[in-house]
C-alpha positions as CSV (number, residue, x, y, z in Angstrom):
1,X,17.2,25.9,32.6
2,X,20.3,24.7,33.6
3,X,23.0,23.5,29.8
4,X,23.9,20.4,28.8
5,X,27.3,21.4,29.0
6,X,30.0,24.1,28.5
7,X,32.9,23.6,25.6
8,X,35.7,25.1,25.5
9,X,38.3,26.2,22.8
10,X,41.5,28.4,23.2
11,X,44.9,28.7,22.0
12,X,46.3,28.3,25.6
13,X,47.7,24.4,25.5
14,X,48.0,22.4,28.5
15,X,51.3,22.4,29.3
16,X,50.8,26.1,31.9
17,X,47.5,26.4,34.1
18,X,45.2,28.6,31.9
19,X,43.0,26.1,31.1
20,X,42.8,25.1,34.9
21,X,42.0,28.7,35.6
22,X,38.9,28.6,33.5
23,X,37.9,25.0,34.2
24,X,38.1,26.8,37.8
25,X,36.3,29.2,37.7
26,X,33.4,27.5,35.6
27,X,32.8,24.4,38.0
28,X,32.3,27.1,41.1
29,X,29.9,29.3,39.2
30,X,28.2,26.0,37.2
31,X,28.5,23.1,39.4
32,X,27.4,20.2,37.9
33,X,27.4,21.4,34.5
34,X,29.8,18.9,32.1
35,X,32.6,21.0,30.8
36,X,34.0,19.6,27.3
37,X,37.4,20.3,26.1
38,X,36.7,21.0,21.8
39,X,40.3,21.8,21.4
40,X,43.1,23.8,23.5
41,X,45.9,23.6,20.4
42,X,44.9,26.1,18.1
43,X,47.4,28.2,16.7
44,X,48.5,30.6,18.9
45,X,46.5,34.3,18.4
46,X,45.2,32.6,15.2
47,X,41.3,33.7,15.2
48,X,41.0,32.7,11.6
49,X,41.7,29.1,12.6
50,X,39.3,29.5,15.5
51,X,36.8,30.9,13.3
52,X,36.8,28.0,11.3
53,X,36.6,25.4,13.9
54,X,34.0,27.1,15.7
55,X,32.0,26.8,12.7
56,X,32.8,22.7,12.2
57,X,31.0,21.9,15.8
58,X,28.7,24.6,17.1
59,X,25.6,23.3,15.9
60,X,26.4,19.7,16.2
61,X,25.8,20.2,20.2
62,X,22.4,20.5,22.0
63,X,20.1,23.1,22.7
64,X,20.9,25.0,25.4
65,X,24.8,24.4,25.4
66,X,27.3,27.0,26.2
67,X,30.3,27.6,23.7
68,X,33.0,29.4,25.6
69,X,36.2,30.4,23.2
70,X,39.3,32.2,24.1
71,X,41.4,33.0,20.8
72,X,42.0,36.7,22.0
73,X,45.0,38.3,20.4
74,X,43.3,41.8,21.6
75,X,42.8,41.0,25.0
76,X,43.1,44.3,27.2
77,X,42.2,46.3,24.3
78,X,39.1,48.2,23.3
79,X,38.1,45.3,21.0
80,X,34.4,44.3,22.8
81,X,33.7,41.3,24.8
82,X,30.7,39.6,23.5
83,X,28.1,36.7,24.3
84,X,25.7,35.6,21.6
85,X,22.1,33.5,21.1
86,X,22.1,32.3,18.0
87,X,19.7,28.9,17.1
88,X,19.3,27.8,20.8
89,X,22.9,27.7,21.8
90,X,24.9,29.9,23.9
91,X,28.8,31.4,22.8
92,X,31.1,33.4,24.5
93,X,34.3,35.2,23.6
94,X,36.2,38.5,22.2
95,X,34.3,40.3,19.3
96,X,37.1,39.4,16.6
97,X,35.3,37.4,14.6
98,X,36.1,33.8,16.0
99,X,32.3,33.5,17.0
100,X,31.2,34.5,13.1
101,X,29.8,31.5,12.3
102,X,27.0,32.1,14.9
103,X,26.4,35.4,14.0
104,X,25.2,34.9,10.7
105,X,21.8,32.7,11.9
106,X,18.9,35.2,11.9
107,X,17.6,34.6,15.0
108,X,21.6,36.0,16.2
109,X,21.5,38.1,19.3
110,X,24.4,39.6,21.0
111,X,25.5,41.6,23.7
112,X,28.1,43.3,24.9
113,X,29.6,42.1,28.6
114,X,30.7,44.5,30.9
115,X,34.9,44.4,32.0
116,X,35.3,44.9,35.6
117,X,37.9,47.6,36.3
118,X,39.6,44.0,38.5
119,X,39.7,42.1,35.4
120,X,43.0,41.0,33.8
121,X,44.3,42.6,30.9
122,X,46.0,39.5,30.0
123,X,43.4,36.8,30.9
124,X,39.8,38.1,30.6
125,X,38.7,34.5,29.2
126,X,39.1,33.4,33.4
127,X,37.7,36.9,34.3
128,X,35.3,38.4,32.0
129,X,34.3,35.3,29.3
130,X,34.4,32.3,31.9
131,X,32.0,33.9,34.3
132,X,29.3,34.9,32.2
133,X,29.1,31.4,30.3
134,X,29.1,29.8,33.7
135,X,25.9,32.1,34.5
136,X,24.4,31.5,31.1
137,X,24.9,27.7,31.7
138,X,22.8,27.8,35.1
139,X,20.2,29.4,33.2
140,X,20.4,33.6,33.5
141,X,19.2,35.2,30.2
142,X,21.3,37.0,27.5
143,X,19.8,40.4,28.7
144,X,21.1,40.0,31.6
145,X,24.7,39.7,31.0
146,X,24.8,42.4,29.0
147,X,23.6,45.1,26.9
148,X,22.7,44.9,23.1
149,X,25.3,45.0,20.6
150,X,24.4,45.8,17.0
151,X,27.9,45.7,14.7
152,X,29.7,42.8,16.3
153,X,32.9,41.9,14.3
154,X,32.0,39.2,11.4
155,X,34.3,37.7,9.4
156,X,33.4,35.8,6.2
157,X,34.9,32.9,4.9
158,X,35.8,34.5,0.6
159,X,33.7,33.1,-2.1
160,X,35.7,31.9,-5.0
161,X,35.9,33.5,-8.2
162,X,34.2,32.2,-11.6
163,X,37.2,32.6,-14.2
164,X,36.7,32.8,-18.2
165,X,37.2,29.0,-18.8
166,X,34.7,28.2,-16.2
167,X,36.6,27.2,-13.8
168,X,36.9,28.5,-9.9
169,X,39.7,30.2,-8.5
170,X,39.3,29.8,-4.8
171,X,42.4,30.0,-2.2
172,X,43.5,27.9,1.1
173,X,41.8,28.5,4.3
174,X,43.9,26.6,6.8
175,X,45.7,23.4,7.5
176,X,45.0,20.7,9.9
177,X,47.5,18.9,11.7
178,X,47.6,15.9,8.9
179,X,48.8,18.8,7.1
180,X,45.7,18.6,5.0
181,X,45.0,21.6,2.9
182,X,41.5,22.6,3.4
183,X,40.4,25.5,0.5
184,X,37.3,27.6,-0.1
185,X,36.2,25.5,-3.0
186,X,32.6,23.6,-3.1
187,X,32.0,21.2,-5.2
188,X,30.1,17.8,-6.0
189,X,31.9,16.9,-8.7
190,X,35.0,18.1,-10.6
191,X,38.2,16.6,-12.3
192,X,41.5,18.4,-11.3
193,X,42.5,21.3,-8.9
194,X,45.8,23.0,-9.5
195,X,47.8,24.5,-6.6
196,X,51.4,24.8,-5.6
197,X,52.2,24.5,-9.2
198,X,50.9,20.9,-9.4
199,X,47.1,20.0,-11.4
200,X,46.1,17.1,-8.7
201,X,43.5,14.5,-9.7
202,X,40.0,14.5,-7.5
203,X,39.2,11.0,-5.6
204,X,36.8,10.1,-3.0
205,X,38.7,8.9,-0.1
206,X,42.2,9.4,0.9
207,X,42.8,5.3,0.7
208,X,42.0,6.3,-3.2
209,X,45.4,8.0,-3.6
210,X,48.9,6.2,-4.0
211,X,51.1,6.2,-1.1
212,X,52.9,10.0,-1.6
213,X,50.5,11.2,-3.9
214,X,49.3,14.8,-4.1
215,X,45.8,14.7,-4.3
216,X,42.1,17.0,-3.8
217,X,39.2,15.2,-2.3
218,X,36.1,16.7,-0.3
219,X,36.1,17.1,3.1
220,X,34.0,16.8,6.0
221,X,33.8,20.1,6.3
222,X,32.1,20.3,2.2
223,X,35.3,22.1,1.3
224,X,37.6,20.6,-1.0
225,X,40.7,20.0,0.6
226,X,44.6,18.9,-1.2
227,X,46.0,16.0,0.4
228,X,49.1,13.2,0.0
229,X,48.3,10.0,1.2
230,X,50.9,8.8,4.1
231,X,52.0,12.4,3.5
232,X,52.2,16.0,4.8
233,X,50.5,17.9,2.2
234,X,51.3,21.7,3.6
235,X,55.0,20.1,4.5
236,X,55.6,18.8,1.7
237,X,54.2,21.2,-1.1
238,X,54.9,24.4,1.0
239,X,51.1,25.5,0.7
240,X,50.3,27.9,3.6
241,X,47.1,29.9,3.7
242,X,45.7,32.5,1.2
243,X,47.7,30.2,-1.8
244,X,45.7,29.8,-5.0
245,X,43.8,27.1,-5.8
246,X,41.6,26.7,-8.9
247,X,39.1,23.6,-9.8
248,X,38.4,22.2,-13.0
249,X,35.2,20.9,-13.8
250,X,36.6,19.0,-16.4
């Protein structure tokens, strides 16, 4: 059966031709088949911040569609070249851990896709990843496009840490481009989070804050994330990624 559609995400921008290249190559071997851009400004070589978006929208699409991403840092090296089933939908991309979040489903299958001897050692999403998601999107099987792999790479996202007062010590994950901090903290209700030297009050909505204030709220995402209102949180506090973050309950 023939996808809904293919998605893409990669680091490349659209300022060169790489995404072109792919889009290229997909519409010849999946005519007909939507292609949907998810996002071509990630950080460059930043799989981390791939990882995490992957995880945001992969199940929000239909049965049957085909995720291709291309965050590859290790393209050309013996890292593995991967395509997964995992709850009805279809990824594709380097084993390095940007395709975690689908790996973790227990129905997860994944295989390992051959690399032609012709293939780039710079560009294997437009000649190794793009042509197998444009064959899984007309409908050829996972067996087929591979053989089984049993230790792909998975990367977790770190679970906070209970401290002696009660409260969690948890650390930043990434930013966005509001320069919202997004952490690995969860929770429904708390009272304060300190980071970047500053204990920030919690509010519901980012209109809840003063205009410049430094504030923690819960995300989309169900992570709680620091954030100044108007502002450039990141920019402005100098938070970058691994930077501790600990909520109060109280």
């Amino acid at each position: 059966m023939r996808a809904h559609a293919i998605t893409l995400l990669t680091d490349f921008g659209t300022a060169d031709g790489y995404v072109a290249e792919l889009k290229g190559i997909l519409t010849s071997g999946a005519p007909g088949v939507p292609l949907l851009d998810m996002s071509h400004d990630i950080p460059a070589q930043d799989v981390e911040h791939a990882r995490l978006t992957v995880a945001r929208y992969w199940r929000r699409f239909p049965v049957g569609t085909v995720h291709l991403v291309v965050v590859d840092p290790g393209v050309g090296t013996s890292r593995a070249a991967i395509a997964v089933h995992s709850d009805g939908r279809y990824l594709v991309g380097p084993d390095n851990g940007v395709l975690s979040p689908a790996l973790f489903a227990l129905d997860a299958r994944v295989v390992a896709l051959p690399i032609d001897g012709n293939a780039s050692p710079t560009f294997h999403g437009r000649d190794v990843f793009a042509p197998v998601a444009a064959q899984l999107a007309m409908g050829t099987l996972l067996e087929v496009v591979g053989d089984p792999l049993h230790d792909p790479v998975r990367r977790r996202t770190p679970q906070p840490r209970r401290l002696a007062d009660g409260s969690l010590e948890g650390e930043v994950l990434t930013v966005d481009r509001f320069g919202n901090v997004m952490t690995n903290l969860v929770a429904r209700q708390a009272a304060s989070v300190d980071v970047a030297g500053q204990r920030v009050r919690v509010v519901r909505t980012y209109g809840d804050a003063a205009p410049g204030e430094l504030v923690a709220l819960v995300g989309s995402s169900g992570f709680v994330e620091i954030a100044v209102r108007d502002g450039h949180a990141a920019g402005q506090w100098r938070i970058t990624r691994g930077q501790r973050a600990v909520l109060h309950a109280t």
